[in-house]
PDB file of N, CA, C and O in Angstrom:
ATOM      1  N   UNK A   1      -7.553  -5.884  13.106  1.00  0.00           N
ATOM      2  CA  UNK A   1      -7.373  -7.178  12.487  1.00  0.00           C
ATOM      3  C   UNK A   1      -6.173  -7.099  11.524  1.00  0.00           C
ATOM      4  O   UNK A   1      -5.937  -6.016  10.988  1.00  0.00           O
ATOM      5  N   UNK A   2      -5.457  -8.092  11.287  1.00  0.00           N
ATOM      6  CA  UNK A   2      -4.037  -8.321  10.584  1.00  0.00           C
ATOM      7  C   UNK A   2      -4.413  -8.671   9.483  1.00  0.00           C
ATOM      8  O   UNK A   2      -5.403  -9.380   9.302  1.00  0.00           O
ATOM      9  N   UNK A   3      -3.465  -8.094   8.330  1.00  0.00           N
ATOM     10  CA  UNK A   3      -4.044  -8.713   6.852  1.00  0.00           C
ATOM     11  C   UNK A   3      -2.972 -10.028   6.786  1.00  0.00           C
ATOM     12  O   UNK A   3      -1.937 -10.479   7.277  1.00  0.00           O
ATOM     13  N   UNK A   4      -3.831 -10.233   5.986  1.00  0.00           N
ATOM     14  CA  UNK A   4      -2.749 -11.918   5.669  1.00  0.00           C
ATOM     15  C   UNK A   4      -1.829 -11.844   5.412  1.00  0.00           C
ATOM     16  O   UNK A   4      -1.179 -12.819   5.787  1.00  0.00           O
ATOM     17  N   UNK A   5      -1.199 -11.019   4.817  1.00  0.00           N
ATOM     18  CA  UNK A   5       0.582 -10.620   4.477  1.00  0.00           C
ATOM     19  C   UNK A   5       1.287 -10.990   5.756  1.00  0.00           C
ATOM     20  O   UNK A   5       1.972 -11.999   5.928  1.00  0.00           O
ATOM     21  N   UNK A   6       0.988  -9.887   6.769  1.00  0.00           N
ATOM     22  CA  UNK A   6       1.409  -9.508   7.855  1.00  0.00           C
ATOM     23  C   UNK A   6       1.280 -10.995   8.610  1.00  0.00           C
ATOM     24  O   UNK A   6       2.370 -11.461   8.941  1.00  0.00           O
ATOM     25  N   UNK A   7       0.037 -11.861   8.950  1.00  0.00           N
ATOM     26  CA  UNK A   7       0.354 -12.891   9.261  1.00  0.00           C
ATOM     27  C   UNK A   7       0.821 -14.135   9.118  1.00  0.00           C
ATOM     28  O   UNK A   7       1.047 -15.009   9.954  1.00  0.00           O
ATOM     29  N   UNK A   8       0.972 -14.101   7.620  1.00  0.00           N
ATOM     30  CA  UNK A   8       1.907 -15.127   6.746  1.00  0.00           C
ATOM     31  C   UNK A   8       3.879 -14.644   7.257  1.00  0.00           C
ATOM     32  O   UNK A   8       4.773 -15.482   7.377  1.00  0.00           O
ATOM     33  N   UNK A   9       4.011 -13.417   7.419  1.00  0.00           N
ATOM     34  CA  UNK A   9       4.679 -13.119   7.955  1.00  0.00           C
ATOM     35  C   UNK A   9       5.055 -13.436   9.485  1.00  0.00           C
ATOM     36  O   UNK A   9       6.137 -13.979   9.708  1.00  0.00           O
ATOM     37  N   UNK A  10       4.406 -13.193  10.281  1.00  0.00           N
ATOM     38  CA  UNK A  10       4.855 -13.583  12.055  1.00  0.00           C
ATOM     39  C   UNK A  10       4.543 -15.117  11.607  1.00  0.00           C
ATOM     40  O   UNK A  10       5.368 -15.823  12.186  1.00  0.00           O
ATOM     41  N   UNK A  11       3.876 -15.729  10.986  1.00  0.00           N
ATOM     42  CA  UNK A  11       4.126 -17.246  10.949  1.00  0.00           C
ATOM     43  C   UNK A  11       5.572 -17.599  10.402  1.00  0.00           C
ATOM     44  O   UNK A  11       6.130 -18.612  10.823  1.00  0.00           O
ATOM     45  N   UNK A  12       6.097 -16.896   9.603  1.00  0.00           N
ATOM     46  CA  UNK A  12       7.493 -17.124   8.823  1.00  0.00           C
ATOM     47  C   UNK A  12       8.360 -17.153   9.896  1.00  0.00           C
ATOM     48  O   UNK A  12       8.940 -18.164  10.290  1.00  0.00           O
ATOM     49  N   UNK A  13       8.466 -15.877  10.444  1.00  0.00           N
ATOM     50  CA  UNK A  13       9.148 -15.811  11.488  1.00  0.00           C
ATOM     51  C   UNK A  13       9.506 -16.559  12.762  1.00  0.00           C
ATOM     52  O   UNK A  13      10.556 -16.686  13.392  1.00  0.00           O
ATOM     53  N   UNK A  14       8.082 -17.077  12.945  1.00  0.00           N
ATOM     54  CA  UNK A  14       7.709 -17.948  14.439  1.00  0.00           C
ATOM     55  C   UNK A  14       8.575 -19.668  13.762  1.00  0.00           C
ATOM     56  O   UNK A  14       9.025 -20.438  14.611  1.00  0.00           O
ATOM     57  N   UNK A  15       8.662 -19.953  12.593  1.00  0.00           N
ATOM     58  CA  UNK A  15       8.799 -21.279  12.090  1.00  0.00           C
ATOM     59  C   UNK A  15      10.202 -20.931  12.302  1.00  0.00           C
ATOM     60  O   UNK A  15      10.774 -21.635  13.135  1.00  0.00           O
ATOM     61  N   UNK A  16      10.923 -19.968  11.720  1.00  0.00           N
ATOM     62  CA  UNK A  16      12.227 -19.873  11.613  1.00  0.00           C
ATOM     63  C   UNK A  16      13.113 -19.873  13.083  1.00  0.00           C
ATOM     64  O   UNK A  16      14.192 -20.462  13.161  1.00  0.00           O
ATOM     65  N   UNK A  17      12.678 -19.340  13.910  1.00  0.00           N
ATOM     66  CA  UNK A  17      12.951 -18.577  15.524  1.00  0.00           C
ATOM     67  C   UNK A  17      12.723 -20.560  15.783  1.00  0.00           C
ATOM     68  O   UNK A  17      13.865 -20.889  16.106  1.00  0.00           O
ATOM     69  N   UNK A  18      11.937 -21.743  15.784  1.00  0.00           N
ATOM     70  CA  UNK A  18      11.578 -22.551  15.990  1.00  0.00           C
ATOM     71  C   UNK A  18      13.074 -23.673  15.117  1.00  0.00           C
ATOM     72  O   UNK A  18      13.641 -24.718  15.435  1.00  0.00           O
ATOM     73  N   UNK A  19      13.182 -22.742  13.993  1.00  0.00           N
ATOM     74  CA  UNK A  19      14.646 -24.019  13.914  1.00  0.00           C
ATOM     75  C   UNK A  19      16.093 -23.682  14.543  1.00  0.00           C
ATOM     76  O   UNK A  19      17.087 -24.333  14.863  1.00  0.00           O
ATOM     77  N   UNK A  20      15.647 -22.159  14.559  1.00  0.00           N
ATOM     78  CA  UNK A  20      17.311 -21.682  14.792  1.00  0.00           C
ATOM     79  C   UNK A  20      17.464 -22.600  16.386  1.00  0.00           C
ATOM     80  O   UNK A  20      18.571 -23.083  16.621  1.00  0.00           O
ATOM     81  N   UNK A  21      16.468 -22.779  17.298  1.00  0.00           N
ATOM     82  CA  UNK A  21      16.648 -23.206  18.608  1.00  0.00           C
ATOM     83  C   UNK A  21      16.503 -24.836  18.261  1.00  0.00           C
ATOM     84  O   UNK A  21      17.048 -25.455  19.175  1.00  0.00           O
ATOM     85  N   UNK A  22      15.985 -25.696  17.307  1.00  0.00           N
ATOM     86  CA  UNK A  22      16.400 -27.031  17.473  1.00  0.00           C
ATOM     87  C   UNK A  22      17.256 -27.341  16.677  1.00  0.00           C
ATOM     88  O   UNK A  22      17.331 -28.522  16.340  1.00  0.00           O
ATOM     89  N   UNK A  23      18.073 -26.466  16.190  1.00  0.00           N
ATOM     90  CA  UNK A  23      19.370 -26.460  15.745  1.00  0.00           C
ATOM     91  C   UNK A  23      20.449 -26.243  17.007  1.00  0.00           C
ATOM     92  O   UNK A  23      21.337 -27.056  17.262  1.00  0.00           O
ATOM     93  N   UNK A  24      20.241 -25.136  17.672  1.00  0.00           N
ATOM     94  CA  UNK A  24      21.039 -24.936  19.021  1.00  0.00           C
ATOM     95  C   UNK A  24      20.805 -26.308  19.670  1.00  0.00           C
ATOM     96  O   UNK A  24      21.800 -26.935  20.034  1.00  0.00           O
ATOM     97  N   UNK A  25      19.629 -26.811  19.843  1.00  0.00           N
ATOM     98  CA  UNK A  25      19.705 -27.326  20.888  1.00  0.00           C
ATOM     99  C   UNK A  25      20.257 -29.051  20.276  1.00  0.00           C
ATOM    100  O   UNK A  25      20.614 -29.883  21.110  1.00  0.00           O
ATOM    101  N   UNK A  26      20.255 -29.331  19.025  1.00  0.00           N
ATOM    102  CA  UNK A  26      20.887 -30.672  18.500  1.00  0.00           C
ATOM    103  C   UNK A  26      22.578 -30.276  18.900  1.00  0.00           C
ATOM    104  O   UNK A  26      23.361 -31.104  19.366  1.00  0.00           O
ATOM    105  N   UNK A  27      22.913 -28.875  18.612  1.00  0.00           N
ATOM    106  CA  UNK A  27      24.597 -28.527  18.366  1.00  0.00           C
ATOM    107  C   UNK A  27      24.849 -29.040  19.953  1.00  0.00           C
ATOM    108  O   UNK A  27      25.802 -29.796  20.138  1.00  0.00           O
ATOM    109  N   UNK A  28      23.972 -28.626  21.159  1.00  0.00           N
ATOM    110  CA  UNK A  28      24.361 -28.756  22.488  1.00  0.00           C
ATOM    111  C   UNK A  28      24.263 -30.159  22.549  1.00  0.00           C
ATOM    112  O   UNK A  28      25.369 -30.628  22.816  1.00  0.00           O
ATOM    113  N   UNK A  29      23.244 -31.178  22.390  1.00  0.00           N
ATOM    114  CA  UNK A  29      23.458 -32.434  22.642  1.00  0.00           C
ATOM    115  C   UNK A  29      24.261 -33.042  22.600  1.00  0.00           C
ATOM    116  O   UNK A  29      24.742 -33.856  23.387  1.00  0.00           O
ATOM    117  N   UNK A  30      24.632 -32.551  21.186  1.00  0.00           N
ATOM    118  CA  UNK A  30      26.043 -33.078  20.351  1.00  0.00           C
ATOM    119  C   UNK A  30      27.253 -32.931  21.192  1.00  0.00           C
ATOM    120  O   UNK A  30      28.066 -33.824  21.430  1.00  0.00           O
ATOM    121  N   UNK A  31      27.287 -31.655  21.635  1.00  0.00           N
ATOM    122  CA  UNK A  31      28.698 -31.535  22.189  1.00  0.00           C
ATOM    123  C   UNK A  31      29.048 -32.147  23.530  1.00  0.00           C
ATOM    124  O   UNK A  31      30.152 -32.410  24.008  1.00  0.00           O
ATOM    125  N   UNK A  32      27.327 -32.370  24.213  1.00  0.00           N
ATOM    126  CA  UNK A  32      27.507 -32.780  25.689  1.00  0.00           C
ATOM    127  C   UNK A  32      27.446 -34.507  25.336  1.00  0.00           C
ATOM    128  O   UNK A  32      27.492 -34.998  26.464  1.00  0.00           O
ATOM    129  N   UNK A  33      27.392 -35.270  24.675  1.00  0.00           N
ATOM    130  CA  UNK A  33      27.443 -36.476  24.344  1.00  0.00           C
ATOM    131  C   UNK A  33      28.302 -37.455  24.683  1.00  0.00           C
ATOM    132  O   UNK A  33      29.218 -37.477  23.861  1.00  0.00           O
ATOM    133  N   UNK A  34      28.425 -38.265  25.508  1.00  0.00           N
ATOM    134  CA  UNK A  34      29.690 -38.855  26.099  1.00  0.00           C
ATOM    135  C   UNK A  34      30.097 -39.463  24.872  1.00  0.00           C
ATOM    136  O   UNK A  34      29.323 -39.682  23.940  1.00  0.00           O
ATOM    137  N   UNK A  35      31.843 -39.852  24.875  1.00  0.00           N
ATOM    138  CA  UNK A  35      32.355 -40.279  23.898  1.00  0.00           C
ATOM    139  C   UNK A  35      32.973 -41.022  24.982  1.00  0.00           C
ATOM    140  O   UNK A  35      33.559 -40.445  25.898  1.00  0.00           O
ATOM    141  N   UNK A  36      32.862 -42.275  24.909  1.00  0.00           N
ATOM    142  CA  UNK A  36      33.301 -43.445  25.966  1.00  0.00           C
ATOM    143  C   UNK A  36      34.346 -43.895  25.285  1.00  0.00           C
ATOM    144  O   UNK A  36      34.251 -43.398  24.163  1.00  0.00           O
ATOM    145  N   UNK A  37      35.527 -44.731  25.363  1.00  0.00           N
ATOM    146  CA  UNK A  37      36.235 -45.389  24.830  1.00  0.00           C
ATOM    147  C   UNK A  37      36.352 -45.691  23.464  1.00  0.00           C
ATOM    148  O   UNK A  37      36.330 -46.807  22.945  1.00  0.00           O
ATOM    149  N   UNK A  38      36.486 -44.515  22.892  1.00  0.00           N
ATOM    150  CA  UNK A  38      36.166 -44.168  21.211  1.00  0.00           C
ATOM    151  C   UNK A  38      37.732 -43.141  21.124  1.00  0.00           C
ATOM    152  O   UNK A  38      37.870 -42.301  22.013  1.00  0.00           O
ATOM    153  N   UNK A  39      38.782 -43.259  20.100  1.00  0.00           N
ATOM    154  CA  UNK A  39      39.443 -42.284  20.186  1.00  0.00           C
ATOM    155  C   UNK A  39      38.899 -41.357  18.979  1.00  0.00           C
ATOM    156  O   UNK A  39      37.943 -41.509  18.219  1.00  0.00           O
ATOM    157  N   UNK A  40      39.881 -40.332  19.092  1.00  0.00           N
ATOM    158  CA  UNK A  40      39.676 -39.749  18.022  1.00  0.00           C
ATOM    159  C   UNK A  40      39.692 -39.920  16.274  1.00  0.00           C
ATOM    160  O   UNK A  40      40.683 -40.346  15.681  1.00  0.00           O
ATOM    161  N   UNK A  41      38.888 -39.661  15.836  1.00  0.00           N
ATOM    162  CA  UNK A  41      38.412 -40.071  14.540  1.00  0.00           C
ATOM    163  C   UNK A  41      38.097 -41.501  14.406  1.00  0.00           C
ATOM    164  O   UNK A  41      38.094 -41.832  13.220  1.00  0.00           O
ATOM    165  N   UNK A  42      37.855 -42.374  15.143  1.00  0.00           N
ATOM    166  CA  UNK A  42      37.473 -43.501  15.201  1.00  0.00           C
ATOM    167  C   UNK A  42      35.844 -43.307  15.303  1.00  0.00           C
ATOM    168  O   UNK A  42      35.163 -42.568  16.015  1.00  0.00           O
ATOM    169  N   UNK A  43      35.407 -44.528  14.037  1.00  0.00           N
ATOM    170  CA  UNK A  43      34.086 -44.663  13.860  1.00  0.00           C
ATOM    171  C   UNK A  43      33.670 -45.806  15.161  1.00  0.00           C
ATOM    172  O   UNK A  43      33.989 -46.995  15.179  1.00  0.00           O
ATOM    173  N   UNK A  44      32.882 -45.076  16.198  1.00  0.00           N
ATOM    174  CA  UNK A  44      32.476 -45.928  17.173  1.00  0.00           C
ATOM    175  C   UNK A  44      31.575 -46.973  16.766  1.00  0.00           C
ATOM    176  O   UNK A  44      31.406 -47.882  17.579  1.00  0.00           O
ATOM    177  N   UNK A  45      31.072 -47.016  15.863  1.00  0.00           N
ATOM    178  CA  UNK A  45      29.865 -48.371  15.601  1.00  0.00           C
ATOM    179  C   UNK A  45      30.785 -49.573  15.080  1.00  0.00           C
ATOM    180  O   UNK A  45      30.370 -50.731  15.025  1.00  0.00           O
ATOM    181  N   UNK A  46      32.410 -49.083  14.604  1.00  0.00           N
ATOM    182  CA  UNK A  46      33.011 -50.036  14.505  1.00  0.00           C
ATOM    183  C   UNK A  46      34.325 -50.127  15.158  1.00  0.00           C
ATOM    184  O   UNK A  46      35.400 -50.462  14.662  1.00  0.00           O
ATOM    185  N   UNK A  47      33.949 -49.644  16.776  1.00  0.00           N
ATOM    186  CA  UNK A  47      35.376 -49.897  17.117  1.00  0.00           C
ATOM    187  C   UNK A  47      35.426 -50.785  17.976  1.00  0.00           C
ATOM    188  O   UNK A  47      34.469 -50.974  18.727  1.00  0.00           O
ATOM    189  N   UNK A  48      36.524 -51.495  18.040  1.00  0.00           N
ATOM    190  CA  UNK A  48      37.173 -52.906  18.530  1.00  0.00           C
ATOM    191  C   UNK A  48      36.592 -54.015  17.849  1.00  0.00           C
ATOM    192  O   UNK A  48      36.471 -55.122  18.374  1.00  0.00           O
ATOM    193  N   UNK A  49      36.126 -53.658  16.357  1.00  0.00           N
ATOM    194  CA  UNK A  49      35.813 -54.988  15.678  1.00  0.00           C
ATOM    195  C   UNK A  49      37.034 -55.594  15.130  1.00  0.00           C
ATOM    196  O   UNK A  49      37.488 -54.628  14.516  1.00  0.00           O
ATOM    197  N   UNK A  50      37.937 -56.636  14.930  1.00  0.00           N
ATOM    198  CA  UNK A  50      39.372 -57.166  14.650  1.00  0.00           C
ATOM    199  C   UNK A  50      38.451 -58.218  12.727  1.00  0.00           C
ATOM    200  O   UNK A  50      37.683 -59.150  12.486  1.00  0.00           O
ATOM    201  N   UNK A  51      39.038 -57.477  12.179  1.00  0.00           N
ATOM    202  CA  UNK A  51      38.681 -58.189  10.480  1.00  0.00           C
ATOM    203  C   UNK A  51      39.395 -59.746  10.410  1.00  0.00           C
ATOM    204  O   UNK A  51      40.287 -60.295  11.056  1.00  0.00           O
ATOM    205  N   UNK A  52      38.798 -60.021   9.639  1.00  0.00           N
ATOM    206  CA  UNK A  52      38.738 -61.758   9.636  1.00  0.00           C
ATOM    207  C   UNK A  52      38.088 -62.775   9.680  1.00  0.00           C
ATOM    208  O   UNK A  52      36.961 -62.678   9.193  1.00  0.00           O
ATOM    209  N   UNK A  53      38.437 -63.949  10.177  1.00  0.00           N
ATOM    210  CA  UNK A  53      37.574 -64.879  10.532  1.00  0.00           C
ATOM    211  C   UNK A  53      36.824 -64.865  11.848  1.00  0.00           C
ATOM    212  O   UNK A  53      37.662 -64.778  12.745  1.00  0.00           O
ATOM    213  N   UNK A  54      35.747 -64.908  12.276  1.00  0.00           N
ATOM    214  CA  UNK A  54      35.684 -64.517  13.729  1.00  0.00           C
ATOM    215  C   UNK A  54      35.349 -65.824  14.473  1.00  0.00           C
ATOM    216  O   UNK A  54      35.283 -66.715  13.626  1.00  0.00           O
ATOM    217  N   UNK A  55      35.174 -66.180  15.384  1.00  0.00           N
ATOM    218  CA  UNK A  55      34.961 -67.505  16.219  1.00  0.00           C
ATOM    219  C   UNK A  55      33.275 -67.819  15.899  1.00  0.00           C
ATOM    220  O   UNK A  55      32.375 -67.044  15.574  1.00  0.00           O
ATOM    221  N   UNK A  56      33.274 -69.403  16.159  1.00  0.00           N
ATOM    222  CA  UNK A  56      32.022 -69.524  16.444  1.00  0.00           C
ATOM    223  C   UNK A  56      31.335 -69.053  17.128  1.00  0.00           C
ATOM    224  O   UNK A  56      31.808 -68.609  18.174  1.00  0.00           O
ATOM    225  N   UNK A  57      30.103 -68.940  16.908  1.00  0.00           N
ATOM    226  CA  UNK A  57      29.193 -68.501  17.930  1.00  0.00           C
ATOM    227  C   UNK A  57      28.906 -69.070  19.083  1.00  0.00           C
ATOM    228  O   UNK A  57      28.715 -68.410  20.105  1.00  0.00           O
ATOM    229  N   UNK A  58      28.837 -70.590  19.023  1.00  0.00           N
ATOM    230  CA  UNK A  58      28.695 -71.801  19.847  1.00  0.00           C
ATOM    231  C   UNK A  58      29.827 -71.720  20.952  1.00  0.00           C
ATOM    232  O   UNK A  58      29.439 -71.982  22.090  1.00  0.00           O
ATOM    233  N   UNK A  59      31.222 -71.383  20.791  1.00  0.00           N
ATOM    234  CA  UNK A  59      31.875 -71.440  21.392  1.00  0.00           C
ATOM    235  C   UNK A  59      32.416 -70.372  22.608  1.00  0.00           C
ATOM    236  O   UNK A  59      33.362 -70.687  23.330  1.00  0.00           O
TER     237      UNK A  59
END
């Protein structure tokens, strides 16, 4: 039987081993992520918005 040290321990371990891989695996998403018609350094949530007045909606 394991004293509690020892299994407070492989739990430490098992949590840590558990981020290093959803860390890998956010870095891979990230990189495989299509970037569609976005250039570089352009904030896509605001690109091809033109500042100003904008048209009606109605129209």
């Amino acid at each position: 039987m394991q004293k509690q040290g020892a299994q407070k321990r492989q739990k430490e371990r098992a949590r840590q081993e558990k981020q290093r891989e959803k860390l890998a695996n956010r870095q891979e998403r990230k990189k495989d992520k299509p970037r569609e018609g976005v250039a570089p350094g352009e904030d896509p949530d605001i690109a091809g918005i033109v500042p100003g007045p904008q048209p009606p909606a109605w129209e």
